[in-house]
C-alpha positions, -999 to +999 in steps of 0.1 A: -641-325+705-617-338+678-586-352+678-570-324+672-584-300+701-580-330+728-543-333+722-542-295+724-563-296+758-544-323+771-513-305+758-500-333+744-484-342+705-509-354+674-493-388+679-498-394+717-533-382+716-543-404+682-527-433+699-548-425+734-580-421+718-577-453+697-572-471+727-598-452+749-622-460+714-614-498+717-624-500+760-659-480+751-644-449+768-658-426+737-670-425+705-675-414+675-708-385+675-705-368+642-683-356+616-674-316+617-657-294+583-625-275+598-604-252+580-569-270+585-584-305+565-602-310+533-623-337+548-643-338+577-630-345+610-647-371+640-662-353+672-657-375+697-677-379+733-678-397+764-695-428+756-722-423+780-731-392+766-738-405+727-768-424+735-795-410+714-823-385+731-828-354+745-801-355+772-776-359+747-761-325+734-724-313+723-720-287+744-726-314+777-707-340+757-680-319+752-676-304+784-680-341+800-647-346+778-631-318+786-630-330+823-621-362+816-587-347+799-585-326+825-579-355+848-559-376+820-534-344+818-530-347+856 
């Protein structure tokens, strides 16, 4: 997910969720998986996952570390 779609999940502003996922970056809680082309930016954006899910093989795949992130903003939101 990127920055962008958690703070929309989590329904929360840009600014809130940039400052959240900087601090969730720096306790190990994600990271950084790959970098995605969106329409609304020129450059690419950073998909983020739980940091359990971005060690490398094959049980390591977006649609589990996304959905893995999606819960835990789930329970963030309340």
């Amino acid at each position: 997910m990127t920055l962008q779609e958690m703070a929309r999940g989590a329904c929360v502003g840009l600014q809130a969720a940039r400052h959240t996922v900087q601090a969730m970056r720096r306790a190990g809680q994600i990271t950084p998986l790959q970098e995605r082309a969106v329409a609304y930016r020129n450059r690419k954006v950073l998909e983020y996952v739980p940091a359990s899910m971005a060690e490398p093989g094959p049980t390591c795949t977006e649609g589990a570390g996304a959905a893995a992130l999606g819960h835990a903003l789930l329970a963030w939101k309340g």
